[in-house]
TIMI-2910 file (N, C-alpha, C, CB; in pm, 1 decimal, decimal comma, always signed):
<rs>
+----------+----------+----------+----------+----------+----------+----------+----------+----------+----------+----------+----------+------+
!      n_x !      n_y !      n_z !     ca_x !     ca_y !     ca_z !      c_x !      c_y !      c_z !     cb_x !     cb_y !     cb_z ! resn !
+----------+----------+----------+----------+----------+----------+----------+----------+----------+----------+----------+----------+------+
!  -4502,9 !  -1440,7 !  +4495,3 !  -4463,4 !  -1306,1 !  +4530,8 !  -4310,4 !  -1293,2 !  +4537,2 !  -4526,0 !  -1266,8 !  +4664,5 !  Unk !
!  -4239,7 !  -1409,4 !  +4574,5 !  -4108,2 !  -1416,2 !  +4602,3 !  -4051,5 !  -1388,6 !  +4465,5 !  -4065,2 !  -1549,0 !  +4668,7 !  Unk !
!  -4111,3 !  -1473,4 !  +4350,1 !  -4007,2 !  -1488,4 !  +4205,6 !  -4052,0 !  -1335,0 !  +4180,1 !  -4055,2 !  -1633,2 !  +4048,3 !  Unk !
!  -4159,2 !  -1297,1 !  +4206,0 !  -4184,8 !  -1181,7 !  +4119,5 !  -4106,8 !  -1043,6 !  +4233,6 !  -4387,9 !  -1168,6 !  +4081,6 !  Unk !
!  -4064,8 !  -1041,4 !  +4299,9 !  -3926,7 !   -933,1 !  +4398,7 !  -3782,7 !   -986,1 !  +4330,7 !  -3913,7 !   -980,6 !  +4625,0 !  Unk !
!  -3785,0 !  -1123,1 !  +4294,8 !  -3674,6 !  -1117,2 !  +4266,5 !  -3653,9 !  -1086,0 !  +4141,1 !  -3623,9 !  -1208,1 !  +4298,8 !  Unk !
!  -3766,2 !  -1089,1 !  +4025,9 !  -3685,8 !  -1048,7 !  +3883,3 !  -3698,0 !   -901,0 !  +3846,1 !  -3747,7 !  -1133,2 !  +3750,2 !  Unk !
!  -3794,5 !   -844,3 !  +4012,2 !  -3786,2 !   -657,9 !  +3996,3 !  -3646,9 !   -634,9 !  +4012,6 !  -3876,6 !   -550,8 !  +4128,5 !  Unk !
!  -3556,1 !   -714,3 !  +4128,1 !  -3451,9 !   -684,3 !  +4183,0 !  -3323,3 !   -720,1 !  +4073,1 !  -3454,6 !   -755,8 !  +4317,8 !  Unk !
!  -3360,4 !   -827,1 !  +4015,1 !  -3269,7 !   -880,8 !  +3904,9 !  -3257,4 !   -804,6 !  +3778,2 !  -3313,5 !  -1011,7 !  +3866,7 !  Unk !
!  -3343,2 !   -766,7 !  +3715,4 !  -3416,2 !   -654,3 !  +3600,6 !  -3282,0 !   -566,5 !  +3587,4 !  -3580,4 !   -542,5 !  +3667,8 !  Unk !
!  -3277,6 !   -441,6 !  +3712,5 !  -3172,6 !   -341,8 !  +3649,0 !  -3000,1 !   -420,1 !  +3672,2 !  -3190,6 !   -164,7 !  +3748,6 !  Unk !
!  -2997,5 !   -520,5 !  +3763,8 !  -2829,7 !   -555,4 !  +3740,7 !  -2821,5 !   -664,8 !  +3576,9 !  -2757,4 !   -675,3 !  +3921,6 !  Unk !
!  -2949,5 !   -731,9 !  +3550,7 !  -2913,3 !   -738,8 !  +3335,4 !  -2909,8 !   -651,0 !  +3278,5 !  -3007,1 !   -797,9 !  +3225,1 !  Unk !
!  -2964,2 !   -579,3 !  +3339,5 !  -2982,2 !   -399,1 !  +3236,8 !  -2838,5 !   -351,1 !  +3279,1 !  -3143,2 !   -241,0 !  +3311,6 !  Unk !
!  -2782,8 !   -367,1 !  +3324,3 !  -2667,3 !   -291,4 !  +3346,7 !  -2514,8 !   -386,2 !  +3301,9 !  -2676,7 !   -247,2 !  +3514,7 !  Unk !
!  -2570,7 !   -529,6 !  +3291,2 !  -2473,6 !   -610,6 !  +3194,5 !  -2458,2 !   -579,4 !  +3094,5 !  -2491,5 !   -721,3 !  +3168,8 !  Unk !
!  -2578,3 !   -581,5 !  +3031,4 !  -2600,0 !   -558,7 !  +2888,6 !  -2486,2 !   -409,5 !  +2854,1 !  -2793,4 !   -527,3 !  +2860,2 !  Unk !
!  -2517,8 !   -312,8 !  +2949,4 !  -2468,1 !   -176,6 !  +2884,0 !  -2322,5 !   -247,8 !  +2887,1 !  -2494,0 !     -4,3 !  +2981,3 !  Unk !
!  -2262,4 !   -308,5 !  +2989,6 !  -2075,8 !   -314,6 !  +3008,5 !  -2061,8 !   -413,9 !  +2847,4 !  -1994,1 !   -441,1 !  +3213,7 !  Unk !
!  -2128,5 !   -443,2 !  +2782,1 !  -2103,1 !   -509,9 !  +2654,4 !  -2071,9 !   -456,9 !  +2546,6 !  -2186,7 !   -569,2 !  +2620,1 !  Unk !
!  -1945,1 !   -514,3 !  +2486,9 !  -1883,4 !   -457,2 !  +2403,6 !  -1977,9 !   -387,9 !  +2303,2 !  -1797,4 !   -544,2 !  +2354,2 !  Unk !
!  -1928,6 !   -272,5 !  +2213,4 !  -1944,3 !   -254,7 !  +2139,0 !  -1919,6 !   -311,6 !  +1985,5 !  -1926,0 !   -189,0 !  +2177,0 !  Unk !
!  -2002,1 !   -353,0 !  +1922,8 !  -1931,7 !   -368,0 !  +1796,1 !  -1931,2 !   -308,2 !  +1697,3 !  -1944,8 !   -449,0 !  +1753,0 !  Unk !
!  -1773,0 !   -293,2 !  +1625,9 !  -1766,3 !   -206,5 !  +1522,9 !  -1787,4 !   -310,7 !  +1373,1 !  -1612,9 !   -119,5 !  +1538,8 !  Unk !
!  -1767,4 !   -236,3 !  +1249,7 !  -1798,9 !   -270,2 !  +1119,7 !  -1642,6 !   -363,2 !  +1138,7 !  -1827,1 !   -124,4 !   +987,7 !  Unk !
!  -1704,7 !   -481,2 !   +995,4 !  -1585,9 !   -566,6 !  +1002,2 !  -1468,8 !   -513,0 !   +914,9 !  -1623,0 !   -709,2 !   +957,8 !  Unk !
!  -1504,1 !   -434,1 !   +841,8 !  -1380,6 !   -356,6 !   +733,5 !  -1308,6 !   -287,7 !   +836,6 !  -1439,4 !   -230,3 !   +599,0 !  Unk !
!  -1360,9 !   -199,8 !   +937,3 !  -1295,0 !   -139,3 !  +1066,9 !  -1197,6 !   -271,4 !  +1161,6 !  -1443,3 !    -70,5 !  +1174,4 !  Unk !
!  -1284,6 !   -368,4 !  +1192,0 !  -1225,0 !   -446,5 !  +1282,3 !  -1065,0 !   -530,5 !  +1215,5 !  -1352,3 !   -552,9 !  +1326,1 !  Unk !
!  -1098,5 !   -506,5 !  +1065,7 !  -1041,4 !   -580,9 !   +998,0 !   -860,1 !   -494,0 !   +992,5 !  -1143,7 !   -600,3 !   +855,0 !  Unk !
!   -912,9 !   -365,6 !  +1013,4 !   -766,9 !   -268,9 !   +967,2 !   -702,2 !   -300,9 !  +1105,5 !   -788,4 !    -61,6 !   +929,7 !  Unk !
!   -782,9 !   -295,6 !  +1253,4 !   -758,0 !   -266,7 !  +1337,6 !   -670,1 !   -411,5 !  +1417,6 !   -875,9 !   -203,5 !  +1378,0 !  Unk !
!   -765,1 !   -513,4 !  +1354,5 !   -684,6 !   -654,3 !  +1399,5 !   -542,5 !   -706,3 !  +1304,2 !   -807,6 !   -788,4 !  +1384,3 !  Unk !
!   -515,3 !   -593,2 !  +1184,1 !   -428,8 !   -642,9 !  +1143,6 !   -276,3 !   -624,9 !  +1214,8 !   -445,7 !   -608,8 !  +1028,8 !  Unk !
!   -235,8 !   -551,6 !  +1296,4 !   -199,3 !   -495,4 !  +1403,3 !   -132,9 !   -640,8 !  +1476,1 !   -329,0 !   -410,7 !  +1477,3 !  Unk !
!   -238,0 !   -661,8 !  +1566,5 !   -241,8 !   -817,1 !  +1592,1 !   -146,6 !   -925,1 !  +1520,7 !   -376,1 !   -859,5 !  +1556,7 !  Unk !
!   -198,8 !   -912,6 !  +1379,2 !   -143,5 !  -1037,6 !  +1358,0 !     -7,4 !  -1000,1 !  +1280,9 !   -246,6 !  -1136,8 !  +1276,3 !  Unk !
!    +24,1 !   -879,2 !  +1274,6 !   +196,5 !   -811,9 !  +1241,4 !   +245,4 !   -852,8 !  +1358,0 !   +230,2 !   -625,0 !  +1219,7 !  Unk !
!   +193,5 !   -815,4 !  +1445,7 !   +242,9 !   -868,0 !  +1595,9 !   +318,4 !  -1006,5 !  +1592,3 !   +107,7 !   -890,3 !  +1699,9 !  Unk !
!   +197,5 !  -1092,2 !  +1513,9 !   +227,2 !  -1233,7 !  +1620,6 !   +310,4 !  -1313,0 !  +1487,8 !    +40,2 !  -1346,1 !  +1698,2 !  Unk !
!   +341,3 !  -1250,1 !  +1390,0 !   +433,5 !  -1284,5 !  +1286,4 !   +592,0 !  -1288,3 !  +1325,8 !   +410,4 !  -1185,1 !  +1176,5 !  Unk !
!   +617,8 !  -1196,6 !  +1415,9 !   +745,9 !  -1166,1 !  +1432,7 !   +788,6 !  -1067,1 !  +1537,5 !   +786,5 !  -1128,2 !  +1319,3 !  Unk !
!   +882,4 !  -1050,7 !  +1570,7 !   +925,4 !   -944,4 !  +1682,8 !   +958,6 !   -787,8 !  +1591,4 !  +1090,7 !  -1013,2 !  +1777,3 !  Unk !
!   +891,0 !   -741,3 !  +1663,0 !   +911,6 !   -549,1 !  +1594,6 !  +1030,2 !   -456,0 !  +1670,3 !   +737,2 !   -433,8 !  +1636,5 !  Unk !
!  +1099,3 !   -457,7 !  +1581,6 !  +1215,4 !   -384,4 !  +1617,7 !  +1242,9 !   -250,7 !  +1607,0 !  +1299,1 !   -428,1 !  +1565,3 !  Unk !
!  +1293,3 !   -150,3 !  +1687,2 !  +1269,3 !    -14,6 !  +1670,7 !  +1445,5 !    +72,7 !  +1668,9 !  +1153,4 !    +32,4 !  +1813,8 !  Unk !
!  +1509,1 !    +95,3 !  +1623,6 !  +1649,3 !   +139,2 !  +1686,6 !  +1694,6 !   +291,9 !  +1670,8 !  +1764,6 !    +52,1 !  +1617,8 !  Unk !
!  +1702,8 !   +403,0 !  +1744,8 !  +1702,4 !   +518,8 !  +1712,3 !  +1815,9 !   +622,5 !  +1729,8 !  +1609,3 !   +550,1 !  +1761,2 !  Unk !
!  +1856,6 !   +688,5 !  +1674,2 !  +1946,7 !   +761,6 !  +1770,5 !  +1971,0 !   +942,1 !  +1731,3 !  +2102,8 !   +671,2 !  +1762,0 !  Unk !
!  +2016,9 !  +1005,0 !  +1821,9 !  +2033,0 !  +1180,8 !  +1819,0 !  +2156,8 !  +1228,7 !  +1806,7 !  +1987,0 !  +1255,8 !  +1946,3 !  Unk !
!  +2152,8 !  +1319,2 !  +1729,3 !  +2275,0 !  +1363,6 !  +1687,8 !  +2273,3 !  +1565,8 !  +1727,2 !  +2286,1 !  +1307,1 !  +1498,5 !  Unk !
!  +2322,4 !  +1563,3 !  +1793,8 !  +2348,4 !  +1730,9 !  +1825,2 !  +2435,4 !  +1830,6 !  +1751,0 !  +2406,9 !  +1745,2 !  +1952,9 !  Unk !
!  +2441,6 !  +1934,3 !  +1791,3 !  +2529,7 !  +2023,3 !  +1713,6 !  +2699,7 !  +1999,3 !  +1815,1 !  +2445,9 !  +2215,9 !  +1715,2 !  Unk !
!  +2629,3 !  +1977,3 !  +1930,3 !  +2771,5 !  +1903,8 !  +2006,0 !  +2781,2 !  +1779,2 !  +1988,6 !  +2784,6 !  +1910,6 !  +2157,5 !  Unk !
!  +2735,5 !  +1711,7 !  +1918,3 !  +2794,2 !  +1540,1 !  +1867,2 !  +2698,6 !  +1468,8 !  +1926,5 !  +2959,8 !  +1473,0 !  +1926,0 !  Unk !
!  +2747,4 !  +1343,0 !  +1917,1 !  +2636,5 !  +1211,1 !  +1992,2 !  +2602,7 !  +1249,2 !  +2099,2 !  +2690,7 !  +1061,1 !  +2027,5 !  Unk !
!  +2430,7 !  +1223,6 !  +2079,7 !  +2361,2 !  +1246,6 !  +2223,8 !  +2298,3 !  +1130,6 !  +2322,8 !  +2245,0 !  +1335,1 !  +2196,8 !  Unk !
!  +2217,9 !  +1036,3 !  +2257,0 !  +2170,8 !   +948,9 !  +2283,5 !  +2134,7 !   +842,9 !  +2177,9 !  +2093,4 !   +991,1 !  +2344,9 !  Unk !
!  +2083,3 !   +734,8 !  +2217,8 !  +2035,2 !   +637,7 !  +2163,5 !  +1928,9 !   +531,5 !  +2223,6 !  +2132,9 !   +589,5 !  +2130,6 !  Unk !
!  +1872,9 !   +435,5 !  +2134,5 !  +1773,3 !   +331,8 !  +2181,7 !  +1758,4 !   +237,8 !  +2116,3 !  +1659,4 !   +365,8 !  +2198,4 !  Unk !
!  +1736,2 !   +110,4 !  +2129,2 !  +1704,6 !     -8,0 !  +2093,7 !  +1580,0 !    -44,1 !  +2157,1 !  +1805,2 !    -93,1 !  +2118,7 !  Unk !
!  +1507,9 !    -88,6 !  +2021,0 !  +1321,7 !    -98,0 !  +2142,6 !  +1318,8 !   -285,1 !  +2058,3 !  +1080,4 !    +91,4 !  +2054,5 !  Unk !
!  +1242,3 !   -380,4 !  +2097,1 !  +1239,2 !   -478,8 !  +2077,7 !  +1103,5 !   -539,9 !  +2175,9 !  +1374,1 !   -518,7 !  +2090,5 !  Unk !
!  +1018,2 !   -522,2 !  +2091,2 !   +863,6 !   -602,8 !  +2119,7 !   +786,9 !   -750,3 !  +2103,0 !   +784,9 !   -541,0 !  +2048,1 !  Unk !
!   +783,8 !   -803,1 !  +2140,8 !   +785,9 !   -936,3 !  +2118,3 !   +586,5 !   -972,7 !  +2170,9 !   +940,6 !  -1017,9 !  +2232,4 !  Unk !
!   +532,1 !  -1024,8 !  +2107,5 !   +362,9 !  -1038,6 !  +2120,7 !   +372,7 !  -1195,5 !  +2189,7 !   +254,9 !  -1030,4 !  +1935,5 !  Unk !
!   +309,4 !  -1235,4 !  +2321,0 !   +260,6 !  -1341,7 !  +2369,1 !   +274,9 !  -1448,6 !  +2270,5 !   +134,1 !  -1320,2 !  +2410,4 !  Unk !
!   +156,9 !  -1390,0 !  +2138,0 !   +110,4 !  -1536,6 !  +2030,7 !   +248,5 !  -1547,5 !  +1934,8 !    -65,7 !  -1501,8 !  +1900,7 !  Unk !
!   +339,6 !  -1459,6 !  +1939,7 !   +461,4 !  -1463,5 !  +1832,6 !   +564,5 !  -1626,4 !  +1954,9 !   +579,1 !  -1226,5 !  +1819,0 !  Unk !
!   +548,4 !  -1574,5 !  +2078,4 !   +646,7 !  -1677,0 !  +2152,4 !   +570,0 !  -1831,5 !  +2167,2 !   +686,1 !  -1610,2 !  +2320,8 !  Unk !
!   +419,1 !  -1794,1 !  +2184,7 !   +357,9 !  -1928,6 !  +2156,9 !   +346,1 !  -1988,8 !  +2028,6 !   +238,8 !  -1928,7 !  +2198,4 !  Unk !
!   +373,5 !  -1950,1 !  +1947,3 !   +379,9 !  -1980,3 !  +1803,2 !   +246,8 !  -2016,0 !  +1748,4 !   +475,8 !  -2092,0 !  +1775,7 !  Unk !
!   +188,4 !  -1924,8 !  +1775,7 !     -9,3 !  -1901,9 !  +1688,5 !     +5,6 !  -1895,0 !  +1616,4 !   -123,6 !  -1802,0 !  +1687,8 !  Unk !
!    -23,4 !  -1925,4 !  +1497,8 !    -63,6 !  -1843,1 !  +1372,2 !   -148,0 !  -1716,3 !  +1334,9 !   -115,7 !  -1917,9 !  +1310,3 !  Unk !
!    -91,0 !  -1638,2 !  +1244,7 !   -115,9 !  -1476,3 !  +1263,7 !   -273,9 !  -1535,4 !  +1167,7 !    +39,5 !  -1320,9 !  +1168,7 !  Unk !
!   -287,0 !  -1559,4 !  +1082,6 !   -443,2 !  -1583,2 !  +1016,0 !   -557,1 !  -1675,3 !  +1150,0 !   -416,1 !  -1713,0 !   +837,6 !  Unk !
!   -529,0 !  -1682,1 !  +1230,3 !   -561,8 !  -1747,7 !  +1358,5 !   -626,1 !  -1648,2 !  +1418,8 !   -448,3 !  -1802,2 !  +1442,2 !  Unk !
!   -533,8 !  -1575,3 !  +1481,0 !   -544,6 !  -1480,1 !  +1543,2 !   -623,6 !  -1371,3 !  +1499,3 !   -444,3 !  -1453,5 !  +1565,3 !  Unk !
!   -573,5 !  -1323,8 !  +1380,4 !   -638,3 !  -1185,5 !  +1323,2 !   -839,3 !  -1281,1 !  +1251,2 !   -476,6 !  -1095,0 !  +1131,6 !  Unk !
!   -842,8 !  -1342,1 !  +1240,9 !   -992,7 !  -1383,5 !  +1208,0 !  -1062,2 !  -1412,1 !  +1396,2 !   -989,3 !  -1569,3 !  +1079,4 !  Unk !
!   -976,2 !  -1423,4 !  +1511,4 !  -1075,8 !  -1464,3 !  +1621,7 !  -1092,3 !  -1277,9 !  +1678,5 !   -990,3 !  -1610,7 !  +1765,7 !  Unk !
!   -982,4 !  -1227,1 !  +1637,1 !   -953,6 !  -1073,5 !  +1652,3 !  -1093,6 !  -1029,1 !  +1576,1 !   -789,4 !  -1010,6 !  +1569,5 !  Unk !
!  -1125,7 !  -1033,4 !  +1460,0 !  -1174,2 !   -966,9 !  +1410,0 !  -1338,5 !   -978,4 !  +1428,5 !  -1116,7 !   -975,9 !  +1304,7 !  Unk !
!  -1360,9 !  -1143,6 !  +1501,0 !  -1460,2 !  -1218,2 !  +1538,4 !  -1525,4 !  -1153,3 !  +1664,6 !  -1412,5 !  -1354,5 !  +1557,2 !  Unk !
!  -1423,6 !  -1125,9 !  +1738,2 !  -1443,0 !  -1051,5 !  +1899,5 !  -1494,1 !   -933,4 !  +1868,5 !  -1302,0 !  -1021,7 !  +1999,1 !  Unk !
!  -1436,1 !   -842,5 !  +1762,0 !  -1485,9 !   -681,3 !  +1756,3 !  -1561,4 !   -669,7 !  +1685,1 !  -1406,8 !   -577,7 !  +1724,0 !  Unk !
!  -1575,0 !   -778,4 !  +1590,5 !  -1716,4 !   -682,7 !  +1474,2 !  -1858,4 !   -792,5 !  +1510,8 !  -1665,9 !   -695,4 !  +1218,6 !  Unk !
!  -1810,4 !   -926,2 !  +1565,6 !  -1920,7 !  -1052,5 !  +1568,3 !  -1920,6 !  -1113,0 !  +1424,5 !  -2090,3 !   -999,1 !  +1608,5 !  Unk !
!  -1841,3 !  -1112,3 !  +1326,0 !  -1872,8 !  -1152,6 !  +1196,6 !  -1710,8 !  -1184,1 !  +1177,1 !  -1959,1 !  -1032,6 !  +1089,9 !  Unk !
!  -1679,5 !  -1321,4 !  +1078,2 !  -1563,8 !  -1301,3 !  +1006,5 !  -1550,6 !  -1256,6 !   +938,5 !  -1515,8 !  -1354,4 !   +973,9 !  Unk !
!  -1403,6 !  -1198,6 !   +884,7 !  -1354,4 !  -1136,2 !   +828,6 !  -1409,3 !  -1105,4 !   +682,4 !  -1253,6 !  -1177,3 !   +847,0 !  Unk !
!  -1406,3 !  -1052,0 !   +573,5 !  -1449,8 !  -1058,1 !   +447,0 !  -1376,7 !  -1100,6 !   +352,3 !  -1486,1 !   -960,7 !   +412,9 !  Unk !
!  -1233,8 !  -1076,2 !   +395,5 !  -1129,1 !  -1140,5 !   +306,7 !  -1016,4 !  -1200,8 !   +443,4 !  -1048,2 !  -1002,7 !   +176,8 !  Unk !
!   -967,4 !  -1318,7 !   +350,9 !   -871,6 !  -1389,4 !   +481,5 !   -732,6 !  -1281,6 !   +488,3 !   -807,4 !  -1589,8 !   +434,5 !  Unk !
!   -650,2 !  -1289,9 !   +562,7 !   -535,0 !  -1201,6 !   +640,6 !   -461,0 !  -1225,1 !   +507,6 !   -451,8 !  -1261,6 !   +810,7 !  Unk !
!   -419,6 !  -1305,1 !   +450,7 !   -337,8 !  -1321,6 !   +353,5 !   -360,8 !  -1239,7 !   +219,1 !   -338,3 !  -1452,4 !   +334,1 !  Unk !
!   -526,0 !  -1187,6 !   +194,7 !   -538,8 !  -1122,9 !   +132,0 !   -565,5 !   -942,5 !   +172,9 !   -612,8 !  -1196,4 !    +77,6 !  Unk !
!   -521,7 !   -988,5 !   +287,5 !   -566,8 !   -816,1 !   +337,0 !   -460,9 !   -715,4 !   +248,1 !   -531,3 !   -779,9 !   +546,0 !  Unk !
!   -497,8 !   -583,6 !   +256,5 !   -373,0 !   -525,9 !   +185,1 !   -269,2 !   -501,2 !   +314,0 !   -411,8 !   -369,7 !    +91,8 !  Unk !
!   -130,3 !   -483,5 !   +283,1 !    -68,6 !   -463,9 !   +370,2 !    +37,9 !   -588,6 !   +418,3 !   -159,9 !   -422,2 !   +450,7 !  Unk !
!    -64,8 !   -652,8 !   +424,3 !    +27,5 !   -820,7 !   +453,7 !    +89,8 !   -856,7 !   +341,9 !    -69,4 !   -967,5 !   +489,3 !  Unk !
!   +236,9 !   -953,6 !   +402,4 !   +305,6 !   -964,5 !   +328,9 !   +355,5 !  -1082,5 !   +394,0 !   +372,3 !   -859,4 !   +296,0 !  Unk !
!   +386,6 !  -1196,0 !   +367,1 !   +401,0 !  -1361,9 !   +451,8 !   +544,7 !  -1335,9 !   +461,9 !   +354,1 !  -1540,3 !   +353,4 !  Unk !
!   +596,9 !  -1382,8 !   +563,4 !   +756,4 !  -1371,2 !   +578,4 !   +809,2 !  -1511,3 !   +580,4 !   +806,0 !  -1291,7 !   +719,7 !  Unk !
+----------+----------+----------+----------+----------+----------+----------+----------+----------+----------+----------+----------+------+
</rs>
């Protein structure tokens, strides 16, 4: 009687694991979306901007982003295939090197 209260009681908190579980998307999707990622962990992204008024210099900015796996020195085909592993459950269809877009520095 005991096991059988406890897997009534147990029943809706798996049922309610299950829902907090990721979704997964298509790997051609996961694939555009993790490439992101591994631009990231190739190099630091640099941004530099500035405004110009009808009364002269207004402002300016320097933006400079730097990704965790770029300072640990991961490899971006590393990354973007465990990336793409996490969101779709499947590897990739083509490796990072052949994705379009990439370009090896």
């Amino acid at each position: 009687m005991a096991a059988r209260r406890a897997a009534f009681l147990l029943a809706p908190a798996l049922l309610g694991l299950a829902a907090c579980a990721p979704a997964q998307i298509p790997v051609e999707q996961a694939e555009r979306v993790c490439m992101v990622k591994a631009l990231d962990a190739r190099g630091p992204r640099t941004e530099v901007g500035f405004g110009v008024g009808s009364h002269g210099y207004r402002g300016g900015f320097v933006s400079v982003d730097l990704s965790s796996d770029y300072i640990m020195g991961r490899d971006p085909a590393e990354i973007f295939n465990q990336c793409v592993l996490r969101r779709s459950g499947q590897m990739p269809v083509r490796p990072l090197y052949e994705q379009p877009g990439w370009r090896a520095s």
